[in-house]
Backbone of each chain as ProteinMPNN parsed JSONL, in Angstrom:
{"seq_chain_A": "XXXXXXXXXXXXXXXXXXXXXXXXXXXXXXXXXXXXXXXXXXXXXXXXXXXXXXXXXXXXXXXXXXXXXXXXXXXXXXXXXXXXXXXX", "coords_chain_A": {"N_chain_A": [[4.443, 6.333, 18.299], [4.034, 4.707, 21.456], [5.906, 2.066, 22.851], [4.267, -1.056, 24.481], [5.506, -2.756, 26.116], [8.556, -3.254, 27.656], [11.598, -2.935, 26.908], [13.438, -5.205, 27.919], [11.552, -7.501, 28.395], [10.834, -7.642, 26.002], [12.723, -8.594, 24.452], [12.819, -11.317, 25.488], [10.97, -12.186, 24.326], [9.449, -14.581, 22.143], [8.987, -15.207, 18.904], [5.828, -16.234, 16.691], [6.329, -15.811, 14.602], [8.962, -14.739, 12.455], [9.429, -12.272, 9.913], [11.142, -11.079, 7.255], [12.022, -8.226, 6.173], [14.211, -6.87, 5.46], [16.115, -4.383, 3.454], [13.512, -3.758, 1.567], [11.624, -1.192, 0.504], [9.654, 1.145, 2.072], [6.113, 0.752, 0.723], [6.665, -1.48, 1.322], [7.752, -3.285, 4.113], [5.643, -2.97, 5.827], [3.14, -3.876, 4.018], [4.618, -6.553, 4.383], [3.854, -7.472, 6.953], [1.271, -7.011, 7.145], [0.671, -9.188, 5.359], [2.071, -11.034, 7.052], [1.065, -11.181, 9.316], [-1.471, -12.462, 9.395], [-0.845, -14.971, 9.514], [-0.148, -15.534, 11.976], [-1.634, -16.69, 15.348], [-4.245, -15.38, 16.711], [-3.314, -13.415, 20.091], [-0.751, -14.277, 19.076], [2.733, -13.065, 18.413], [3.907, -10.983, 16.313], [6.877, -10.645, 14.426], [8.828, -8.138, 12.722], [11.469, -7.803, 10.381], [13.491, -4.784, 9.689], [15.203, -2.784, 7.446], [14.578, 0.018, 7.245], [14.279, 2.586, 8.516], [11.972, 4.097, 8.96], [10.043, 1.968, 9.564], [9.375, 1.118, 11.861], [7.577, 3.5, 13.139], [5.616, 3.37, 10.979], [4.489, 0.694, 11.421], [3.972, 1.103, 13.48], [1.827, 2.784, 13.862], [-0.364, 1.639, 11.811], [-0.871, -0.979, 13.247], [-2.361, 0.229, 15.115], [-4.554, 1.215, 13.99], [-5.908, -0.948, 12.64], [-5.558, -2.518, 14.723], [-4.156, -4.357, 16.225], [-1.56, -4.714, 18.812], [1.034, -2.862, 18.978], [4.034, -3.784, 19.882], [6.355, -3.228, 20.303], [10.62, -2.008, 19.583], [13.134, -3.502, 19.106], [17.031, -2.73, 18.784], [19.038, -4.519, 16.091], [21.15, -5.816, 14.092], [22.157, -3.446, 11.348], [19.74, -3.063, 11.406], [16.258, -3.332, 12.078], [14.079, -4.832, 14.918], [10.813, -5.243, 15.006], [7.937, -5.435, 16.858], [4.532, -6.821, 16.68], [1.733, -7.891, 18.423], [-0.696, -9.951, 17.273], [-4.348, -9.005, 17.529], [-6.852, -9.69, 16.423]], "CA_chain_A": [[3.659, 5.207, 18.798], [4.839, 4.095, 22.611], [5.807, 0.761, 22.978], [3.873, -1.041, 25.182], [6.308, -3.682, 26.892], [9.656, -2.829, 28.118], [12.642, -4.362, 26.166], [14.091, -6.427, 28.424], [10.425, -8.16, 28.16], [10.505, -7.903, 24.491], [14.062, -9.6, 24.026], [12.347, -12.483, 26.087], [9.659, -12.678, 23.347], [9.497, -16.073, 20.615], [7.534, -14.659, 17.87], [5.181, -17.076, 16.439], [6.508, -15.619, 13.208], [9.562, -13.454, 11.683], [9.361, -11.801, 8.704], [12.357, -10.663, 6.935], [11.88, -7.251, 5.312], [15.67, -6.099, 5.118], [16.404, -4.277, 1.848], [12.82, -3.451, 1.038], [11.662, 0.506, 0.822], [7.941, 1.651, 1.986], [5.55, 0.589, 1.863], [6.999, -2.981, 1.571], [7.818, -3.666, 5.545], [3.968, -2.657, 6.016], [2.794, -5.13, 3.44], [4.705, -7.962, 4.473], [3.64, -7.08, 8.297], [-0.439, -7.54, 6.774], [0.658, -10.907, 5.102], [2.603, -12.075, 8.147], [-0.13, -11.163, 10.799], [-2.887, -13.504, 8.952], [-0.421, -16.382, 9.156], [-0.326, -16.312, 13.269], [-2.974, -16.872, 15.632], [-5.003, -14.332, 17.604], [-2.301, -13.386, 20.327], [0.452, -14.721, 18.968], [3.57, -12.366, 18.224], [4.759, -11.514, 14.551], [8.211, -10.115, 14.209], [9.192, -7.766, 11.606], [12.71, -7.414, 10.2], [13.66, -3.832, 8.691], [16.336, -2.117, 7.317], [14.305, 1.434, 6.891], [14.242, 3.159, 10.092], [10.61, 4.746, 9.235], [9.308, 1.208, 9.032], [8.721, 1.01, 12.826], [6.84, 4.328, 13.386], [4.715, 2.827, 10.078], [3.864, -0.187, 11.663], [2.948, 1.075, 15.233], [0.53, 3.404, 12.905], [-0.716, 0.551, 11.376], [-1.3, -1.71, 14.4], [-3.098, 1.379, 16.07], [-5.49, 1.134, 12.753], [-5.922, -2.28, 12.158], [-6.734, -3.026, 15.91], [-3.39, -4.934, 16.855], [-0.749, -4.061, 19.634], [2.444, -2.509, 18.765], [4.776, -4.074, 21.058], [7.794, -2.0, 20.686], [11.205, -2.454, 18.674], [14.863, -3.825, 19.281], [17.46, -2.923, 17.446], [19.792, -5.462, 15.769], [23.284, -4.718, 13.692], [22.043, -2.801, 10.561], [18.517, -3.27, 10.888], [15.588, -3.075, 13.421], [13.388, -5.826, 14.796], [9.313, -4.541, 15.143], [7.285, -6.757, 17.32], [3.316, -6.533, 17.01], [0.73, -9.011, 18.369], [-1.972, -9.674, 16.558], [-5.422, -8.71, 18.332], [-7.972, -10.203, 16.421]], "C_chain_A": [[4.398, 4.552, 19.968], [4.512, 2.502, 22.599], [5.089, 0.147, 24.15], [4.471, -2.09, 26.584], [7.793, -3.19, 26.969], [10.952, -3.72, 27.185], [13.405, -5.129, 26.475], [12.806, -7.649, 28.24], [10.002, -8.32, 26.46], [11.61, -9.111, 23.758], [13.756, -11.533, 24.204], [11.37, -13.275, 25.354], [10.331, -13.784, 22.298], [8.375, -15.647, 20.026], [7.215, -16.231, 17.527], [5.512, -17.224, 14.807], [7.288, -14.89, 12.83], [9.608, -13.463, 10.762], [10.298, -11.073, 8.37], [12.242, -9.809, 5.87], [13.283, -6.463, 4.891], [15.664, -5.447, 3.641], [15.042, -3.699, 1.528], [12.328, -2.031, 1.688], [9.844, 0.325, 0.909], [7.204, 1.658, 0.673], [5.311, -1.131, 2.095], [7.479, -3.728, 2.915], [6.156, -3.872, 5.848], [3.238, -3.692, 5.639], [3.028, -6.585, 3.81], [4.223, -8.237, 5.953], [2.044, -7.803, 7.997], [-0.391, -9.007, 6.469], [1.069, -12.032, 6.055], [1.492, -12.407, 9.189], [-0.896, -12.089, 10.756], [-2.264, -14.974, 9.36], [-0.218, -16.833, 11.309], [-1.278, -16.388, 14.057], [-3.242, -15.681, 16.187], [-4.047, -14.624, 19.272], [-0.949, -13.33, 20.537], [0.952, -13.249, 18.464], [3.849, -12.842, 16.788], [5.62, -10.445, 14.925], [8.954, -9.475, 12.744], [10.867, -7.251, 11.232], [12.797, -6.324, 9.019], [14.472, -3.229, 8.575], [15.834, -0.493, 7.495], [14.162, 1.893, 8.336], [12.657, 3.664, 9.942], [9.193, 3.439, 9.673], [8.187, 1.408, 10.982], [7.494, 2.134, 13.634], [5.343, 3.842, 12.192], [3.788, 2.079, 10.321], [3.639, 0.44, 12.909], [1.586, 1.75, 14.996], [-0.319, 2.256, 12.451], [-1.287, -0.301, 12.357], [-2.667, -1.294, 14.919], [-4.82, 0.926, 14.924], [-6.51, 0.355, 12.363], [-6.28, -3.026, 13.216], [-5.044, -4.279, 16.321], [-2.899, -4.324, 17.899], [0.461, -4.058, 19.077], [3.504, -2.678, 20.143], [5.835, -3.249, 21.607], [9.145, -2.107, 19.777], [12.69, -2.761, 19.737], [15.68, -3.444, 18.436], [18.45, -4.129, 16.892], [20.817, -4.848, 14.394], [22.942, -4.013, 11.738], [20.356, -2.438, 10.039], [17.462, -3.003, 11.933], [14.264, -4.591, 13.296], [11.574, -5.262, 15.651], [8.459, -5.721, 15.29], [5.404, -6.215, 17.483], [2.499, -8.084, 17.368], [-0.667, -9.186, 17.825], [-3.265, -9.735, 17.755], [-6.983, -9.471, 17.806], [-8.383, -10.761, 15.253]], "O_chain_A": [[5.362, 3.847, 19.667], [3.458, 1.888, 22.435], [5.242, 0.884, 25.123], [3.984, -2.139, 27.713], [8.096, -2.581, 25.943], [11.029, -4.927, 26.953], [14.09, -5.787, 25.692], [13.209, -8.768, 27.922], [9.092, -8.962, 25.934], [11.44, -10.03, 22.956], [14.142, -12.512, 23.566], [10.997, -14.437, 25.516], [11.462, -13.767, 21.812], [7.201, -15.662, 20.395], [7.906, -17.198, 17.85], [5.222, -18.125, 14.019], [6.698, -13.831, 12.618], [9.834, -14.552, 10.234], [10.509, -10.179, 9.19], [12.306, -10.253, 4.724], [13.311, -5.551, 4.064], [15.174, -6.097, 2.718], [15.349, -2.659, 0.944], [12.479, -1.69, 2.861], [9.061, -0.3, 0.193], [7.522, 2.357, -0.29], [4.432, -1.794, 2.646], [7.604, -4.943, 2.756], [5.646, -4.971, 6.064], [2.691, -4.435, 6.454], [2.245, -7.529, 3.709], [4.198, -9.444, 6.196], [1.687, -8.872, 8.492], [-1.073, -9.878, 7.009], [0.776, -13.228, 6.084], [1.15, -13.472, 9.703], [-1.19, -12.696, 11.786], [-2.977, -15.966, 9.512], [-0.174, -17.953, 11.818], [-2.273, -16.066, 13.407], [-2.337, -14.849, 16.127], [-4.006, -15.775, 19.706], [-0.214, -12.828, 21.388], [0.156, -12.362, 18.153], [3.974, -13.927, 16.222], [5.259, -9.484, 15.605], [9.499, -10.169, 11.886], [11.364, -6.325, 11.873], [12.444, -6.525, 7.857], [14.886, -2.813, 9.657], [16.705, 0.282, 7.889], [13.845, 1.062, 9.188], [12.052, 3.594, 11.012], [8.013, 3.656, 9.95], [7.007, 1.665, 11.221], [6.704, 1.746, 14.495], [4.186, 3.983, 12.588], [2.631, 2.212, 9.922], [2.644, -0.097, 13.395], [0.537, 1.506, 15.593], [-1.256, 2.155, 13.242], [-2.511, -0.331, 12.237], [-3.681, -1.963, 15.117], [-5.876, 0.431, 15.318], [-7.612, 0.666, 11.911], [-7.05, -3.98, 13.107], [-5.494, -5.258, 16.916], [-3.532, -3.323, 18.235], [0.989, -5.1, 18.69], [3.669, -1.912, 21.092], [6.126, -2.789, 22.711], [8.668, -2.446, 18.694], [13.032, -2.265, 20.81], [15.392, -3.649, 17.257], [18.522, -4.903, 17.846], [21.036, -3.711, 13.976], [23.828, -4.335, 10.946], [19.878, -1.918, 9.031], [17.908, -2.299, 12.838], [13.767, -5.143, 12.314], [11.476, -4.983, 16.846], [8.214, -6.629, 14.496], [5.072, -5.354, 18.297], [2.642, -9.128, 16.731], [-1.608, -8.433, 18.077], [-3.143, -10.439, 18.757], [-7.944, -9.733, 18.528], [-9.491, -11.292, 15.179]]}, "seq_chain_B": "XXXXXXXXXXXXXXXXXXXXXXXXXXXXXXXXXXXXXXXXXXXXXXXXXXXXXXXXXXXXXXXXXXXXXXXXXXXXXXXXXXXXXXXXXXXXXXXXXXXXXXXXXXXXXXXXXXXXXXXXXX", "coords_chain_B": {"N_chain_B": [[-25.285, 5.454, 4.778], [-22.163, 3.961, 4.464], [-19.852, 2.121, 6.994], [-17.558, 1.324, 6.55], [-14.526, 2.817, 5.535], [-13.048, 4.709, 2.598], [-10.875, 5.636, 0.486], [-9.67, 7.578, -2.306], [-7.495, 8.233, -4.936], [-6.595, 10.082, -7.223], [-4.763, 9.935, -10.139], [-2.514, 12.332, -11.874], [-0.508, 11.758, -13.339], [2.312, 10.378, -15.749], [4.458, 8.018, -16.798], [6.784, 9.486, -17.478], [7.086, 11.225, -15.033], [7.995, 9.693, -12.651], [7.832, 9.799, -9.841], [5.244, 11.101, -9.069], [4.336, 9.588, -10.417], [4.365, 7.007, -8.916], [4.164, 7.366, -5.724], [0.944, 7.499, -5.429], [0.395, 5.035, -5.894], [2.097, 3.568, -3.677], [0.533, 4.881, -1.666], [-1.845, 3.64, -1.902], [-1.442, 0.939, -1.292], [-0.77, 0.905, 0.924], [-3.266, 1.659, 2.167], [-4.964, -0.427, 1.407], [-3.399, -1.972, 3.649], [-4.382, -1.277, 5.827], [-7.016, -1.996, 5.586], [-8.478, -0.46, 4.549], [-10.884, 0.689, 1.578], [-9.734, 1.388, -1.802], [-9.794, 3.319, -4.476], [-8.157, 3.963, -7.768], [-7.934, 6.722, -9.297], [-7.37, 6.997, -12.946], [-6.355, 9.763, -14.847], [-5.562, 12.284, -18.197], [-2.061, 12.351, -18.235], [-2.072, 10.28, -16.763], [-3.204, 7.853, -17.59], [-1.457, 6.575, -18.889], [-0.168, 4.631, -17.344], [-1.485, 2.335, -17.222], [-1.155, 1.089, -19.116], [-0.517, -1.43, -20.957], [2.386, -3.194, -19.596], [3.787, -0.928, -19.338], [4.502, 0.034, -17.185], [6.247, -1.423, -16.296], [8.964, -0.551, -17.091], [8.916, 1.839, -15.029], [10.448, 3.289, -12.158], [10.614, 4.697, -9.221], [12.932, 6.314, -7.479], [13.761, 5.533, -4.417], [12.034, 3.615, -3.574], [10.04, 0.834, -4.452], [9.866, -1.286, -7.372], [7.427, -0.165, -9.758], [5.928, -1.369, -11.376], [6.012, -3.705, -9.134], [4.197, -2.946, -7.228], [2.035, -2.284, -8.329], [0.882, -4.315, -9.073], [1.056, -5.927, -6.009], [-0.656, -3.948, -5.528], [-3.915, -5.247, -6.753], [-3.332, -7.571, -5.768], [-3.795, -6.87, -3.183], [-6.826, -6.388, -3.561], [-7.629, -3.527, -4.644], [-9.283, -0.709, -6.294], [-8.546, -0.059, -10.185], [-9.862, 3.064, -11.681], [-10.022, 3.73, -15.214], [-9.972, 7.287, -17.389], [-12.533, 7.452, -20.089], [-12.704, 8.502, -21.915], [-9.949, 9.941, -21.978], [-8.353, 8.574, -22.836], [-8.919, 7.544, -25.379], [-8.323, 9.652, -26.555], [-5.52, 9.059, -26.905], [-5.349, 7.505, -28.41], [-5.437, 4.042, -27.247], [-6.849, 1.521, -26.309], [-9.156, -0.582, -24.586], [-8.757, -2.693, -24.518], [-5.978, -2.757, -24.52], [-5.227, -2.438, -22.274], [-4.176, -3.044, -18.652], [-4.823, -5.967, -16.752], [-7.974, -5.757, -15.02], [-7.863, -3.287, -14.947], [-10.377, -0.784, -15.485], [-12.622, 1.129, -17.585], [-13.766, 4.207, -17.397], [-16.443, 7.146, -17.236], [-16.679, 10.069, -16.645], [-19.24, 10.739, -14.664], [-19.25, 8.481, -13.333], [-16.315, 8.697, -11.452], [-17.244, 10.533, -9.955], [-18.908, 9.639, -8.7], [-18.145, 7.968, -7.206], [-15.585, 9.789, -5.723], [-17.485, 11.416, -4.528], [-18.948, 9.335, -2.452], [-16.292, 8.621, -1.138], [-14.464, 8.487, 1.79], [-12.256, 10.455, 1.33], [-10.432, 11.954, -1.038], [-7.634, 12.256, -3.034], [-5.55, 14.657, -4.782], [-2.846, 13.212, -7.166]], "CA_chain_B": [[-23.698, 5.816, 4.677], [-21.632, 2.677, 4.889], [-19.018, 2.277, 7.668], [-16.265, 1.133, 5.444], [-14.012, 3.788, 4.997], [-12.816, 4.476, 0.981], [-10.035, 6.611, -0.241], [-9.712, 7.46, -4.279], [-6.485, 8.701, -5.667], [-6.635, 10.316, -8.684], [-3.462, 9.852, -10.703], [-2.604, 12.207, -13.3], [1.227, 11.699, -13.754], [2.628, 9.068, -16.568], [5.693, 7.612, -16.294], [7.415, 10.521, -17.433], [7.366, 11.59, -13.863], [7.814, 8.453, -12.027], [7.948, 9.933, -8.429], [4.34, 11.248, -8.992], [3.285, 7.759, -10.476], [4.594, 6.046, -8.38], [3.365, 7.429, -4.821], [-0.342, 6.988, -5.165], [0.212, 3.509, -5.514], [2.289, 3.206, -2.427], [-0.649, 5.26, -0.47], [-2.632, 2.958, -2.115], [-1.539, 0.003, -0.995], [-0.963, 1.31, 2.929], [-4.231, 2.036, 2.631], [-5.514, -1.521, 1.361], [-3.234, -2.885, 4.179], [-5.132, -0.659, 7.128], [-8.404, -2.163, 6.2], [-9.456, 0.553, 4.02], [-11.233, 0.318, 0.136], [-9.009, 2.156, -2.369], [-9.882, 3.266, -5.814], [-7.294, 4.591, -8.282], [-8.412, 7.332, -10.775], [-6.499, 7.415, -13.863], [-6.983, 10.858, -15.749], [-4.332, 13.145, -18.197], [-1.287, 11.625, -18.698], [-1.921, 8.986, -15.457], [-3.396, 6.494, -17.93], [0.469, 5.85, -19.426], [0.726, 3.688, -16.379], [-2.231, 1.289, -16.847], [-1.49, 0.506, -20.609], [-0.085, -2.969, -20.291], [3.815, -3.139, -20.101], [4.761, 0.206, -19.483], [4.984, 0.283, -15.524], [7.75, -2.391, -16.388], [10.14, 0.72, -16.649], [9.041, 3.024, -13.994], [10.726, 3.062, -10.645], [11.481, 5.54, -8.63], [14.372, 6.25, -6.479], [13.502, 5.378, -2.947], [10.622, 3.416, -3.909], [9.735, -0.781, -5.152], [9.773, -0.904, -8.987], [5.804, 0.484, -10.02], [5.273, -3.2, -11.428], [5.758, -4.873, -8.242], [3.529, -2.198, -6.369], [0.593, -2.5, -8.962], [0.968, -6.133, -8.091], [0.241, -5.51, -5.04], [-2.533, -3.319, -5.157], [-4.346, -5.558, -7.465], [-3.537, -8.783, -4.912], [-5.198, -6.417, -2.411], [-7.781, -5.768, -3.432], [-7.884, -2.295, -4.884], [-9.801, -0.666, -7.956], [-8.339, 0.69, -10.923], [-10.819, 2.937, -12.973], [-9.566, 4.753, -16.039], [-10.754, 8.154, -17.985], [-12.488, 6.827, -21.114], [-11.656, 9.747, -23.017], [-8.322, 10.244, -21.896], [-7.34, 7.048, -23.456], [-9.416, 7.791, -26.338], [-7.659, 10.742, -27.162], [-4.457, 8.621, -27.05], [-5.367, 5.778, -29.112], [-5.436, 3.581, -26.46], [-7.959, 0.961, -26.448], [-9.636, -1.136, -23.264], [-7.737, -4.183, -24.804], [-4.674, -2.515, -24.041], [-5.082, -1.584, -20.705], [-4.103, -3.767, -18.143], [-5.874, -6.693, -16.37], [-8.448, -5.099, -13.564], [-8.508, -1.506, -15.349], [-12.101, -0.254, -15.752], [-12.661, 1.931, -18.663], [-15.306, 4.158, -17.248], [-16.393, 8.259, -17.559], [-16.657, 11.168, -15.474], [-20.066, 10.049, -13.122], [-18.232, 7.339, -12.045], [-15.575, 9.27, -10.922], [-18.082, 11.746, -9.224], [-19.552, 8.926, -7.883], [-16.8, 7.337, -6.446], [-15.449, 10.881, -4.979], [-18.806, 11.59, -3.471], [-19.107, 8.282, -1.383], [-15.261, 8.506, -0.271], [-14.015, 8.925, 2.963], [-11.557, 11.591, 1.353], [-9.732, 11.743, -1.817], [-6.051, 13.028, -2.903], [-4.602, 14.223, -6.445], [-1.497, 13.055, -7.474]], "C_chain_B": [[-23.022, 4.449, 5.36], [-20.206, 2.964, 6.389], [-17.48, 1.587, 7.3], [-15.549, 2.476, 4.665], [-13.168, 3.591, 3.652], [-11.761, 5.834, 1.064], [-10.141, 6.768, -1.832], [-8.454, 8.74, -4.468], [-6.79, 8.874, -7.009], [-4.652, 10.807, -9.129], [-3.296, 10.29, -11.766], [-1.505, 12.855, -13.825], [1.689, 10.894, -14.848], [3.878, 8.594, -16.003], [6.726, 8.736, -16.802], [8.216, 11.522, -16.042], [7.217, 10.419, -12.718], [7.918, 8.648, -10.24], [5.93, 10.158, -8.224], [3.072, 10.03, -9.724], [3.142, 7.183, -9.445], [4.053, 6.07, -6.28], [1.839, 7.59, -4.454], [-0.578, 5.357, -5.175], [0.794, 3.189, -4.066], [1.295, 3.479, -1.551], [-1.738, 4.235, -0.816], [-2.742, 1.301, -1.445], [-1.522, -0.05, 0.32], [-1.816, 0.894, 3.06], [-5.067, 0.473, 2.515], [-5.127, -2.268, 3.176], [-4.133, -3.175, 5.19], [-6.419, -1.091, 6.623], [-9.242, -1.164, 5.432], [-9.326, 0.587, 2.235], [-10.187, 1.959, -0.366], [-9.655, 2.342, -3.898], [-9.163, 4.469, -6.39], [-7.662, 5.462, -9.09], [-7.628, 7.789, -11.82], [-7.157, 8.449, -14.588], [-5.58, 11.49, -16.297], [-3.46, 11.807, -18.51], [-1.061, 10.203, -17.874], [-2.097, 7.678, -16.221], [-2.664, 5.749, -18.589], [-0.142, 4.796, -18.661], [-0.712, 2.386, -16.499], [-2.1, 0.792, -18.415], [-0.437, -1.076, -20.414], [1.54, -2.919, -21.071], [4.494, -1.755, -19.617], [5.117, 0.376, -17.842], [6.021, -0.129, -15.601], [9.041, -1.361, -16.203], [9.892, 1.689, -16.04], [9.39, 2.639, -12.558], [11.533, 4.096, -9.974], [12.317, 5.788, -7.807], [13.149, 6.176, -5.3], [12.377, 4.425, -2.856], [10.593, 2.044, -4.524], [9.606, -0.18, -6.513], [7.629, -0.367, -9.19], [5.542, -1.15, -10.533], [5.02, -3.601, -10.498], [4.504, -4.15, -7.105], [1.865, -2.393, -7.239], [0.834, -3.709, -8.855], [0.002, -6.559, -7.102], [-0.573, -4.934, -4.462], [-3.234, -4.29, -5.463], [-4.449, -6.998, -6.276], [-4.018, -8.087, -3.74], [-6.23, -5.814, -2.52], [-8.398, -4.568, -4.589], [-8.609, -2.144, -5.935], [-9.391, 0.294, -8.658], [-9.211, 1.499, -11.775], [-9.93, 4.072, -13.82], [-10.198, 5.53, -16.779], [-10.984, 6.952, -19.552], [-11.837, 7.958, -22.255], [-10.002, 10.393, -23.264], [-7.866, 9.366, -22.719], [-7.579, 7.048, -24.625], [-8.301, 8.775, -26.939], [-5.578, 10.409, -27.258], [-4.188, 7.944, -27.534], [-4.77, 4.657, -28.297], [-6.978, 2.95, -26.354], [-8.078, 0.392, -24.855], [-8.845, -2.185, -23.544], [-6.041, -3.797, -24.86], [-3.588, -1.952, -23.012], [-4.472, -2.928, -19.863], [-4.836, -4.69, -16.977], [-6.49, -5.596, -14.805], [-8.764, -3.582, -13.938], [-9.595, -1.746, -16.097], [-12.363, 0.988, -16.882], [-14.081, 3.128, -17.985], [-15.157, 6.316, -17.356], [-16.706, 8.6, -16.318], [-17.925, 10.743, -14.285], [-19.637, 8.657, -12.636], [-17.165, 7.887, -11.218], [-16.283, 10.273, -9.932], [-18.888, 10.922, -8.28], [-18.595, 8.534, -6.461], [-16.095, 8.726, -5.035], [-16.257, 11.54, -3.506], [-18.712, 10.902, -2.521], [-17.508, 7.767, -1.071], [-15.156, 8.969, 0.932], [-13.224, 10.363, 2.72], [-10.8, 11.343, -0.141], [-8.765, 12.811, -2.229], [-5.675, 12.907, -4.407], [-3.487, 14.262, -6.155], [-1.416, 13.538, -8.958]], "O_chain_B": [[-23.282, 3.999, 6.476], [-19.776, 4.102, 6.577], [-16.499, 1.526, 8.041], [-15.877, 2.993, 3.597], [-12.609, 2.508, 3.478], [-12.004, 6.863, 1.695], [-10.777, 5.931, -2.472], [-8.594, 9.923, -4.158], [-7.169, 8.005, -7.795], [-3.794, 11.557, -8.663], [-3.555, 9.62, -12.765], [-1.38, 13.91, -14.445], [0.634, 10.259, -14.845], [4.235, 8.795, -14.842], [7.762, 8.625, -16.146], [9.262, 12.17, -15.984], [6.234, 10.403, -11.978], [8.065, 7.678, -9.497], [5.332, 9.487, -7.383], [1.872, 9.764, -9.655], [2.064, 6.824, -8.971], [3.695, 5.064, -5.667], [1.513, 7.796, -3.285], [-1.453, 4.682, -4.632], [0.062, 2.59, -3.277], [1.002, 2.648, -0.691], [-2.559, 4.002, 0.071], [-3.764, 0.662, -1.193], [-2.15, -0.913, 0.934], [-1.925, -0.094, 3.785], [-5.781, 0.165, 3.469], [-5.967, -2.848, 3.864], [-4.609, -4.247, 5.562], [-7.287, -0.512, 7.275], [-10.453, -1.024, 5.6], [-8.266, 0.542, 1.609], [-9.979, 3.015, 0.23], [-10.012, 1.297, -4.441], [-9.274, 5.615, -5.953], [-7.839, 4.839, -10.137], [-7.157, 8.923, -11.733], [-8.312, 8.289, -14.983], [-4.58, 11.479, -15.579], [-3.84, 10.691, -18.863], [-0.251, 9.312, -18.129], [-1.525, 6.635, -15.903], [-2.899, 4.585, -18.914], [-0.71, 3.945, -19.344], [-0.701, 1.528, -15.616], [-3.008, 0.095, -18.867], [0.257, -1.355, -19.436], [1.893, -2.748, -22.237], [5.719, -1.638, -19.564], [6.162, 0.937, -17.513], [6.952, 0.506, -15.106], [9.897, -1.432, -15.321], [10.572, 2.673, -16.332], [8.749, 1.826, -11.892], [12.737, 4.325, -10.094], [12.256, 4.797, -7.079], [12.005, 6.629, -5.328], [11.721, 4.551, -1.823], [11.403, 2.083, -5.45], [9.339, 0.987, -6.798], [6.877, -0.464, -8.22], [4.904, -1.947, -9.844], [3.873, -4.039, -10.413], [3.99, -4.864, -6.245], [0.792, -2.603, -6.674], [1.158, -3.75, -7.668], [-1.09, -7.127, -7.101], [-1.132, -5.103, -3.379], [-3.586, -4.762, -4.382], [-5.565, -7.414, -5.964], [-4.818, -8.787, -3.118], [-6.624, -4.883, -1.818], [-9.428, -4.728, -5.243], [-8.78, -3.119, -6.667], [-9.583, 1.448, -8.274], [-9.532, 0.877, -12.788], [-9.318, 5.017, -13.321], [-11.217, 4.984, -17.2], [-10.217, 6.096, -19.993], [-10.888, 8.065, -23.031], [-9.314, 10.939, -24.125], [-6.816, 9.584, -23.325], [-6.668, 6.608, -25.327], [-7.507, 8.415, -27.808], [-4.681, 11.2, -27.549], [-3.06, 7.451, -27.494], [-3.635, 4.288, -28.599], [-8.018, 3.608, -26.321], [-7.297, 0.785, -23.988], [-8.163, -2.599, -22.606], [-5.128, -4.545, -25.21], [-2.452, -1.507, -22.841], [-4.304, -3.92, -20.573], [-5.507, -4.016, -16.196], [-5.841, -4.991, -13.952], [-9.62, -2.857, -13.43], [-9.803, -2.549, -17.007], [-11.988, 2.029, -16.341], [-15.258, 2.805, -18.144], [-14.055, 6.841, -17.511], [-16.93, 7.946, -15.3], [-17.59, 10.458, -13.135], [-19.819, 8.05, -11.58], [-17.159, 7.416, -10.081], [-15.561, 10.764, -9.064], [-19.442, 11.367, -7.274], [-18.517, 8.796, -5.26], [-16.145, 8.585, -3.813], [-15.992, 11.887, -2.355], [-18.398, 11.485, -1.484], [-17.378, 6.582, -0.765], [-15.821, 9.972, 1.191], [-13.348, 11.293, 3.516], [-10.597, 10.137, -0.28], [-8.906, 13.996, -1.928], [-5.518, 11.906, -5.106], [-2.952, 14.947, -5.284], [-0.338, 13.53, -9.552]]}, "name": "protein", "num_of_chains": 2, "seq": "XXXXXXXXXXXXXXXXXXXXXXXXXXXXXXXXXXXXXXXXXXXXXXXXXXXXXXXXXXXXXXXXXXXXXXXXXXXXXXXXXXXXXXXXXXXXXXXXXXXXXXXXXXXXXXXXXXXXXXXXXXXXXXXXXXXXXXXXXXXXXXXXXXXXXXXXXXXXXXXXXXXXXXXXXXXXXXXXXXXXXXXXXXXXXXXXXXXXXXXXXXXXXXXXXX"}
C-alpha cells in the first residue's frame, strides 16, 4: 500500500488522535484503528502506534477498504507510527 | 441481491486446537472492522468454543486470548449461529451457550452460505 505523502510531510503532521497499540498482536492494531477513526472528524488525522511490523501493510489494506487515506508510516524506537486520515 | 457484502466462517475446531479456533475469529473481526457482515458457523467440535466459559482458556501463541476476541466480535457486531445437533449430541443445552449464540439447523446455514459474499472453513 504506497504512502501517499512524503515523510518529511508526515513528521510535520498533529494527529487529531494517537492510538497506542504497542504490545498488541493482529488483529488488535486494526481494531483499535476502527475505534480511533470514529472518534476524529472527517479529515482529521488518526495515528496508530504498533509494535507488529504487519500492522502497517494491515491498515493501508484497511483504509483502501473502508474508503480512508493511508498516509504512510514513520518509524519510532521499537515500534512504528501508521498515519491514516479519515475520509468520510 | 443486497450490496452489503457478508462473509460466514464455519468453525469446526474446539479448543483442543486453539490455533484453528482461534483464527476465524480474528478474520472475523477484520472483517467486521472493513465494513463487512460476518456470521460464525459453529459445527463438530467448533461448538466447545461457544459453551459459556470455555474460551476463558484458549489462546493461541501469536494471537489475543479467544475471550477478548469473541468480545470483540460480539461488540461488532457479528453473528454467532450454532449446529443444533452438534450440541445435542454433546449434551449441551442453548442455556449453556453463550450470550448472542443462535441455536439453529442446517437451512440456516445453507441459507446464510447461499446469500454470502464467500465463505471459509476453519
Amino acid at each position: 500500500m504506497p504512502a501517499t505523502i512524503t515523510p518529511s510531510e508526515l513528521e510535520a503532521i498533529t494527529a487529531a488522535k494517537v492510538v497506542d497499540a504497542r504490545g498488541s498482536a493482529c488483529p488488535g492494531p486494526l481494531l483499535e484503528a476502527k475505534k480511533g477513526i470514529g472518534s476524529v472528524s472527517v479529515g482529521s488525522v488518526l495515528e496508530i502506534w504498533s509494535s507488529d511490523p504487519v500492522t502497517k501493510s494491515d491498515i493501508g489494506a484497511w483504509s483502501t477498504k473502508v474508503g480512508h487515506e493511508f498516509l504512510g508510516v514513520l518509524g519510532g524506537e521499537g515500534y512504528e507510527r501508521v498515519f491514516v486520515r479519515r475520509r468520510k | 441481491m443486497s450490496d452489503t457484502e457478508k462473509l460466514v466462517f464455519m468453525v469446526l475446531h474446539g479448543p483442543d486446537h486453539p490455533e484453528h479456533a482461534t483464527i476465524p475469529f480474528v478474520m472475523g473481526c477484520a472483517a467486521l472492522a472493513s465494513d463487512v457482515q460476518v456470521v460464525l458457523g459453529f459445527q463438530a467440535d467448533g461448538v466447545e468454543l461457544v459453551r459459556a466459559g470455555v474460551v476463558d482458556s484458549v489462546h493461541a501463541a501469536g494471537f489475543p486470548p479467544l475471550a477478548k476476541l469473541m468480545g470483540d466480535f460480539r461488540e461488532l457486531g457479528g453473528t454467532m449461529l450454532v449446529c443444533g445437533p452438534c450440541i445435542n449430541s454433546r449434551g449441551i443445552t442453548a442455556a449453556d451457550l453463550v450470550d448472542g449464540a443462535e441455536v439453529v439447523a442446517a437451512g440456516r446455514f445453507v441459507a446464510e452460505i447461499t446469500s454470502a459474499t464467500n465463505s471459509l472453513v476453519y
